[in-house]
C-alpha positions in Angstrom: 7.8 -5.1 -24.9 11.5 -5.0 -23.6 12.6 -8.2 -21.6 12.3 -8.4 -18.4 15.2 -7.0 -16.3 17.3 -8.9 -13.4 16.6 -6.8 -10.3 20.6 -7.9 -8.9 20.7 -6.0 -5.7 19.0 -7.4 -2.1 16.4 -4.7 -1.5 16.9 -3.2 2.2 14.0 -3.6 4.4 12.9 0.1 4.3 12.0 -0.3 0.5 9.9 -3.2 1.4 7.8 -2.4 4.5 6.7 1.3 3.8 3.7 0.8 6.1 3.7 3.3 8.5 4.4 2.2 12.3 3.1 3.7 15.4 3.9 2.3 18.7 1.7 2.6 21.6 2.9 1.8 25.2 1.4 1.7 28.3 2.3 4.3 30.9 6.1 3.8 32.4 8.0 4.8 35.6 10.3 7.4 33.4 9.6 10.6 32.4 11.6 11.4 29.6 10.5 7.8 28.1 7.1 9.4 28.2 8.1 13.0 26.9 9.9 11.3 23.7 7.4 8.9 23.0 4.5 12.0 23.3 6.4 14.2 20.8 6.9 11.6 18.2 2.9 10.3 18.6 2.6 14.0 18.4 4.6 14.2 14.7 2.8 11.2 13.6 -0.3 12.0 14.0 -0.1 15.6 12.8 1.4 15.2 9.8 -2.1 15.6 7.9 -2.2 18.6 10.1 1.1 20.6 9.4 2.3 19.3 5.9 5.0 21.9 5.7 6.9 19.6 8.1 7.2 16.9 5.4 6.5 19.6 2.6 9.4 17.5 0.1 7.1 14.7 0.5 3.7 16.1 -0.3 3.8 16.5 -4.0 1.7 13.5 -4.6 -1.4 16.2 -3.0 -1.2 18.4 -6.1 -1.8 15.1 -8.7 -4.4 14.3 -6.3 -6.3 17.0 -6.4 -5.8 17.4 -10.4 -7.4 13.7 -10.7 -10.4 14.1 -8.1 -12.9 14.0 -10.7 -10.9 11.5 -12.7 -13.3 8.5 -13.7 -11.4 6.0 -12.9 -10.5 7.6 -9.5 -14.2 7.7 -9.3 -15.4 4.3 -9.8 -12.4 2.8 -7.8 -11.9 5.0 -4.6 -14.9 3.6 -2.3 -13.6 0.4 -2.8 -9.8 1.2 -1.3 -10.0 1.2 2.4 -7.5 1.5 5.0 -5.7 -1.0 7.3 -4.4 -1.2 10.9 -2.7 -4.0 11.8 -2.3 -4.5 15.8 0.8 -6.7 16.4 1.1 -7.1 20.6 4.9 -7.1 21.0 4.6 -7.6 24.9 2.3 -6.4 27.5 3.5 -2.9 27.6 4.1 -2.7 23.8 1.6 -2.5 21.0 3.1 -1.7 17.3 -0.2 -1.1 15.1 1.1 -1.0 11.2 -0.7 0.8 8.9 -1.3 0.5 4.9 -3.9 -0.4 2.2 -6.4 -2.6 0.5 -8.6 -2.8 -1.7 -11.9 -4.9 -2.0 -12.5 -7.0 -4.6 -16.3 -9.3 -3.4 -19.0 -7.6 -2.7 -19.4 -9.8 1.0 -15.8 -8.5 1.9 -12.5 -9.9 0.1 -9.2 -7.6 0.8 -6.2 -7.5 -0.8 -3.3 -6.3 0.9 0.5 -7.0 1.4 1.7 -9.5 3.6 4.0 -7.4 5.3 1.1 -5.2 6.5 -0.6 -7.5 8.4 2.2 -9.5 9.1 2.3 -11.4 12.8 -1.4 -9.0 13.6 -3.5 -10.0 16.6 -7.0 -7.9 15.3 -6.8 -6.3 12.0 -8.9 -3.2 11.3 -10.6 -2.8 7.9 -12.1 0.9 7.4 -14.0 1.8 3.5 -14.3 5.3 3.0 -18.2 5.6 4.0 -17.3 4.8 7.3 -18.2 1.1 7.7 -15.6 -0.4 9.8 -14.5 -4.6 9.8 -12.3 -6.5 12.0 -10.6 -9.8 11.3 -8.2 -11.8 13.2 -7.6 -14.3 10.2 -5.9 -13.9 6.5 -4.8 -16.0 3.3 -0.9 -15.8 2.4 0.0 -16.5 -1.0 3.6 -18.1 -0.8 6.5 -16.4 -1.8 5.0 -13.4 -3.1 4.3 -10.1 -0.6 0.2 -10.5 -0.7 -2.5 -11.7 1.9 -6.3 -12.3 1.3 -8.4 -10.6 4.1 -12.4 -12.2 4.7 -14.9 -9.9 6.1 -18.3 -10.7 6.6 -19.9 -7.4 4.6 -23.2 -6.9 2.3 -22.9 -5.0 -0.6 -19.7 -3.3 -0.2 -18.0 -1.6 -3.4 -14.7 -3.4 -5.3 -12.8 -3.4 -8.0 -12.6 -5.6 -10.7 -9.5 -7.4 -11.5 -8.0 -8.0 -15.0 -6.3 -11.5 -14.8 -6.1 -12.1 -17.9 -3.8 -9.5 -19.6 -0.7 -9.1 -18.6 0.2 -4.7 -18.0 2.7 -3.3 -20.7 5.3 -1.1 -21.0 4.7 2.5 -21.4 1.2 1.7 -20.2 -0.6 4.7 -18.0 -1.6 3.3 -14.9 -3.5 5.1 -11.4 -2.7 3.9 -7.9 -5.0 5.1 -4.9 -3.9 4.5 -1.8 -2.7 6.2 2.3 0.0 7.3 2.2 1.5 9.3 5.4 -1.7 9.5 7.0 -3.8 10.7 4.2 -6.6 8.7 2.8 -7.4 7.8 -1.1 -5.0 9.3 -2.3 -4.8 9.3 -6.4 -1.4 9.2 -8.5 -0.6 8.6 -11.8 2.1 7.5 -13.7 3.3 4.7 -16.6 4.7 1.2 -16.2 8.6 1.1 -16.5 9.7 -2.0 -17.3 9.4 -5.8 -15.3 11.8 -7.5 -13.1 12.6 -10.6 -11.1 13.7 -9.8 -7.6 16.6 -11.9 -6.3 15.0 -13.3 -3.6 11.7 -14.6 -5.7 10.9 -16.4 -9.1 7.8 -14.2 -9.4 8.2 -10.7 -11.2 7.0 -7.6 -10.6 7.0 -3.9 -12.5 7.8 -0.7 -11.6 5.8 2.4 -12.2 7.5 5.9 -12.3 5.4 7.0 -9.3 7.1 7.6 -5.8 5.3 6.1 -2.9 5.4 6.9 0.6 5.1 4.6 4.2 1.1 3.5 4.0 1.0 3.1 0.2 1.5 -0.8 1.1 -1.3 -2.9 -0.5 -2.5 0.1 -3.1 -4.5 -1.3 -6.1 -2.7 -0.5 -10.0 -5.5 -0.1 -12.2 -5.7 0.3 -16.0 -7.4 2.4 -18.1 -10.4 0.0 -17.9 -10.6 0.6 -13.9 -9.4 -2.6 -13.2 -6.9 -3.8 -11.0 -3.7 -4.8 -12.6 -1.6 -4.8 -9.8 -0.7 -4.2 -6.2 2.0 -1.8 -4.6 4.5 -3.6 -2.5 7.6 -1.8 -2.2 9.3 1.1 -3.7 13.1 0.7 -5.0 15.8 3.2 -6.9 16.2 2.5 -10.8 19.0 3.7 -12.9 16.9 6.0 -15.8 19.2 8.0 -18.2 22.0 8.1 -16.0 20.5 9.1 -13.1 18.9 7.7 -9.7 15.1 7.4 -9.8 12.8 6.5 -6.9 9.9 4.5 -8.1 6.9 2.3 -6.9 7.4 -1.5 -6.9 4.2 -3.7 -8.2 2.9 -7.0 -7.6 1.3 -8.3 -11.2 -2.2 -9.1 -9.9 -1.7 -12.6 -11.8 -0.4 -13.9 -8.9 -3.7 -13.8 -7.1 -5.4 -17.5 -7.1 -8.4 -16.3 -8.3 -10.9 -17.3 -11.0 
């Protein structure tokens, strides 16, 4: 495996909270506040509706549909689920952020990003089959960009986590996550290489996948189905002379679990 690489550049904040954002405010005295802030709840909201809006964007449908019978898409994809994080900014303000988990216990144990649920009053867990959790409560783990969610659930499905070898180079790995309003959405890609950010002694890997806002908290897994890592960010690499957008992962190491 090649060294790992010396990430030298400050990240901006855009790379590293792609959750999605949606304001909500209460009713105000002026009209055109109202009028703007209906056409762009409008555009948010309809983007699974009218993809040709963000049609440069949507390639990441076409892989998913190619891996929706994929067994590792399979066993993993009940077990992703999607989060809303309700932060009250003042009375007239609500921002609710939006991004992934996955569940690793089968009484409730999400893992997210820390910058999803950042500063959230009620947090809002939803699995694929419907069931719906709220929490007011998480874990941070310190200097690294992951929280620890408790729910109080009954056999829900998870994921299994692979502690104990470390991802390679070159290495085929699938992501499922939201991103831009969908839901359990499946990519595919291969590690790149690992680095150390500048701002963190902990290192993380990139994966020549592009990510979009709601990706945030997306399980890696390996070809064993099991969680390897979690999407944080997404940053642009240097590869053969060119510019390359790609997805930014947490080794799932740093979790302090058994």
């Amino acid at each position: 495996m090649n060294d790992d690489e010396l990430i030298n550049h400050q990240p901006d904040e855009e790379q590293f909270d792609d959750d999605e954002i949606v304001s909500t405010k209460k009713p105000g005295y002026f009209r055109k506040s109202i009028t703007i802030l209906i056409i762009l709840a409008f555009i948010a909201f309809s983007i699974p509706n009218f993809p040709y809006l963000i049609s440069h964007k949507l390639d990441f449908l076409d892989q998913n549909r190619a891996l929706k019978e994929d067994a590792i898409v399979q066993q993993c994809k009940s077990a992703v689920v999607s989060i809303e994080a309700s932060v009250t900014k003042n009375l007239l303000n609500t921002e609710v952020k939006q991004g992934t988990g996955f569940n690793i216990s089968p009484t409730g144990t999400i893992i997210t990003n820390q910058h999803v649920v950042a500063d959230a009053s009620t947090i809002t867990i939803r699995f694929g089959d419907g069931r719906v959790y709220y929490s007011t409560q998480y874990e941070v783990i310190p200097n690294v960009d992951i929280a620890i969610i408790k729910i109080a659930g009954n056999d829900l499905p998870t994921i299994a986590l692979n502690l104990k070898d470390r991802i390679q180079s070159d290495e085929t790995v699938t992501i499922i996550g939201n991103p831009l309003g969908f839901e359990q959405i499946s990519q595919r890609g291969k590690v790149g290489q690992f680095h150390y950010l500048t701002n963190s002694s902990a290192s993380v890997f990139d994966i020549n996948i592009p990510i979009n806002p709601g990706n945030s908290g997306s399980p890696v897994l390996d070809n064993q189905a099991k969680a390897v890592g979690i999407i944080f960010a997404s940053t642009n690499i240097g590869i053969n002379g060119k510019s390359e957008v790609r997805a930014l992962a947490i080794p799932i190491q740093n979790l302090p679990l058994e």
